[in-house]
N, C-alpha and C positions, 0 to 999 in steps of 0.2 A: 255721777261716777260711782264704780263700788266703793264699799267701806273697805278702810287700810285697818287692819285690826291688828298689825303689830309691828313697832319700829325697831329699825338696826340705828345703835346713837356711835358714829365716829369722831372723833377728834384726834387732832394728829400734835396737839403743843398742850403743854400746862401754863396756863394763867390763871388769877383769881374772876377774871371775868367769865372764862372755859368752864372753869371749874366750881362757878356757883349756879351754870346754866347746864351742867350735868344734873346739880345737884336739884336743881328746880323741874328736872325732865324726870329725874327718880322722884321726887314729890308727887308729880301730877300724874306718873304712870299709877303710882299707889293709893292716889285718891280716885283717879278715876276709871281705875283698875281694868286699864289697857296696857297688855304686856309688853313692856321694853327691855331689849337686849343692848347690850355697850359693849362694842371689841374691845379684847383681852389687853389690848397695852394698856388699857385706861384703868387696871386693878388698883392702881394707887392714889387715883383720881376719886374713889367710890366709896362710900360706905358698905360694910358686908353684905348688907343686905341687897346687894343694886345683885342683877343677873348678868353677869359677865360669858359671856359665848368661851368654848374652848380655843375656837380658832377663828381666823377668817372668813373662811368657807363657810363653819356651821354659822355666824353671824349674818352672813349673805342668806343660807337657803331657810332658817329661820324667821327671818323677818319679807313683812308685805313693803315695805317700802326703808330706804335709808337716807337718814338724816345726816349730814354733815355740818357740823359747827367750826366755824371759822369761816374764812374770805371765799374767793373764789379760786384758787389755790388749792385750797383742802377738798371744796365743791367737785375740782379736776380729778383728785388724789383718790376721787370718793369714784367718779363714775370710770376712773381708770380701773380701781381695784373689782368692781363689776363686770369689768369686760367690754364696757360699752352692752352691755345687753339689755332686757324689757323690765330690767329691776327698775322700778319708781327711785329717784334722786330727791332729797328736798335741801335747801340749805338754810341755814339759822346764821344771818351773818353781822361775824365780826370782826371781817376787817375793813377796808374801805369802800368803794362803789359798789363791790357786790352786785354783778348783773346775773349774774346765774345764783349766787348764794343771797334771797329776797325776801328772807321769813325774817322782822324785825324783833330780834329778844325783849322786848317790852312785852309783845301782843302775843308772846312763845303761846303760853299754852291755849287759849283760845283758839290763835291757827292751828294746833294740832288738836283742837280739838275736833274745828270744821272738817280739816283733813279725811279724820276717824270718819265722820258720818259719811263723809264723800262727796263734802262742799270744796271742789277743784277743779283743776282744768289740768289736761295733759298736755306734754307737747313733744316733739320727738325733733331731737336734732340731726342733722348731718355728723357724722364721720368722719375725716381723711388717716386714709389707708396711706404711707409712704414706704415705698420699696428701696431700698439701697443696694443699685448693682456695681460691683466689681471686681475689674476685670471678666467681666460676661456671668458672671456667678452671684446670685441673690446672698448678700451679703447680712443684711438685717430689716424687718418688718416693723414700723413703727405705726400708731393709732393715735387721732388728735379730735379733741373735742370744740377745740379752740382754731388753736395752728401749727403749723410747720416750717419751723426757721431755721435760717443757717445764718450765722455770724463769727466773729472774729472771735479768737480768743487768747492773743500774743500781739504779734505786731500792726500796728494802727497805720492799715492799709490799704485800699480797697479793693476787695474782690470783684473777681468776673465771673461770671455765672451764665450762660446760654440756657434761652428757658422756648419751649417749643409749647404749642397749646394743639393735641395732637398732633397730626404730621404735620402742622404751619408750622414755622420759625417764626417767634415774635421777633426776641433780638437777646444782644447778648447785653447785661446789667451790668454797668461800675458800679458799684455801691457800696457801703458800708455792710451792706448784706440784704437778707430776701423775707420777706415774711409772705407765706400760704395759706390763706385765714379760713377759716369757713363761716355763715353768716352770725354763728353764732359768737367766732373770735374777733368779727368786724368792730368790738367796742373793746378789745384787751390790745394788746399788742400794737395792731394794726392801726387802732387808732389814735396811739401815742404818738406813731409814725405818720401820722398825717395822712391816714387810709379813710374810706368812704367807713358811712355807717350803713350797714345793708341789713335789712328786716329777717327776723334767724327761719322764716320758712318758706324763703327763697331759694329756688334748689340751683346754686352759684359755688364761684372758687374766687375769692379774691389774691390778687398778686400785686404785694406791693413792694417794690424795691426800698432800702432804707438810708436813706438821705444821699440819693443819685447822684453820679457826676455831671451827669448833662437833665438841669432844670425839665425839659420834656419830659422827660420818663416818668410816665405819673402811674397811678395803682389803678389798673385793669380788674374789670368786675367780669367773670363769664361763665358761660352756661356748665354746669357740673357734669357732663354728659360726656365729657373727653376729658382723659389725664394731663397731669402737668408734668412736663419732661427735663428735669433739667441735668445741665453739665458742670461740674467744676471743673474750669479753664487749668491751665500751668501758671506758672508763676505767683499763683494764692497765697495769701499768708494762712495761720493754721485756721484753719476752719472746724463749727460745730453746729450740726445740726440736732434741732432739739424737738420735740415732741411737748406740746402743752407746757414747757419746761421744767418736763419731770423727767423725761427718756433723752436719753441722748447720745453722741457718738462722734468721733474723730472722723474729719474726710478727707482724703487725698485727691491727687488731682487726677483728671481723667473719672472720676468716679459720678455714678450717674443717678437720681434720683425721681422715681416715678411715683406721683401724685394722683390720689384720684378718688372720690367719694366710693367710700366703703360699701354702701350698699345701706351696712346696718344703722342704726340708731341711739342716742343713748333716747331714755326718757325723761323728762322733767318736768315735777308738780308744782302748780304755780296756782295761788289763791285767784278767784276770781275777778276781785278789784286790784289785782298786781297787773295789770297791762302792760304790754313793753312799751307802747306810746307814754303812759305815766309814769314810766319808771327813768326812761329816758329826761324825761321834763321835770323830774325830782333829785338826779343824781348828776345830771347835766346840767342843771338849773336853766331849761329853758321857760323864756317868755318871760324872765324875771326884769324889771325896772331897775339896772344897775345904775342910773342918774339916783334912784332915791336911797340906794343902799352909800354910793358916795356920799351925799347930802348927811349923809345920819353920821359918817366917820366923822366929818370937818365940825 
């Protein structure tokens, strides 16, 4: 792959663990005198000498690729504020699973360093595009890396939701609410709610209802080539539909939500030996002998 010859460093929280792996990326850009930029909120995070961008923007069209530190949260907050466009994403994570944020602060600078030469692998995910119409009028455009939910956010009731997968009617959902994943949100959200795990470059829409009223209703995996149409019923309690859950918005009833692969891509750089088959079996702890891990507590 080309060489990334220079990084955008975001973080979005102060900790002393944030804040000594800023401090280790200004080290190692100095030693190995590979220019790094760090967005402008982070000025108190930095010593003088660090290169702080004036804005956003210039931090974006400056740098060949950005690095985001922290979970997979921040990883979101990182490819939201790019647009979803062909800017390279990497993540340095610290918060927990981390399935898109996969660079382990131990091995930081070495991975960026392979990075630099253009020891990587690319990989481009899916998109969902969500339209919100009402009353016949395009009301708001939202973009999801992950998914696209609707849930409760007042009284503890169950929503009805009518979900069509182009002109089919599938059916109408009792639920707690709805999650829209893309394969790449198949292991956030969706799989908290007991949704399929599906490979992220599979070109699919998962739909999974969230803790159904009728047992059947199980989470539908299908081809990304048709939108996903849905209705909020009458008698709803308040409802929010949320974006990655970073974007989000009040729904009323009758109000109609059209779903559908973007088109475009984000991108994300992933070391060689980070497979998602191995990263699944490390974070998931598959194949692990839970008889011998008991055995050792007693």
């Amino acid at each position: 792959m080309e060489k990334i010859n220079s990084f955008g460093i975001v973080a979005f929280k102060s900790s002393k663990i944030i804040n000594s792996v800023l401090l280790r990326i200004q080290s190692w850009s100095e030693q190995e005198k590979i220019p790094v930029r760090f967005h402008p909120r982070l000025v108190k995070q930095l010593p003088p000498e660090a290169k702080l961008c004036e804005s956003e923007q210039a931090l974006i069209d400056e740098s060949d690729a950005l690095i985001s530190i922290g979970g997979d949260g921040s990883f979101l907050s990182v490819a939201h504020m790019v647009k979803f466009t062909n800017k390279p994403v990497i993540g340095i994570n610290l918060g927990g699973l981390g399935f898109l944020a996969d660079i382990d602060p131990e091995h930081m600078e070495s991975n960026l360093n392979k990075i630099h030469r253009g020891e990587y692998q690319v990989f481009n995910r899916m998109v969902l595009q969500a339209c919100l119409v009402r009353k016949g009028e395009l009301k708001e455009t939202f973009f999801a890396l992950n998914d696209i939910f609707i849930n409760r956010y007042s009284m503890p009731k169950l929503t009805s939701i009518s979900a069509w997968y182009g002109d089919e009617f599938i059916t109408t959902f009792q639920a707690d609410g709805i999650i829209i994943a893309t394969p790449s949100g198949s292991t956030a959200y969706s799989l908290s709610a007991g949704g399929p795990i599906v490979e992220p470059n599979l070109p699919a829409i998962i739909i999974n209802p969230i803790c159904p009223h009728s047992l059947t209703e199980r989470p539908l995996i299908l081809p990304s080539n048709k939108p996903i149409r849905l209705i909020i019923n009458k008698k709803n309690p308040e409802l929010l539909l949320s974006a990655d859950g970073l974007d989000s918005i009040k729904l009323k009833n009758n109000d109609e939500i059209l779903i559908a692969d973007k088109g475009d891509t984000t991108t994300l750089i992933q070391l060689p030996d980070n497979t998602y088959f191995k990263s699944l079996r490390n974070k998931l702890s598959w194949g692990q002998d839970y008889r011998q891990w008991r055995n050792h507590k007693k």
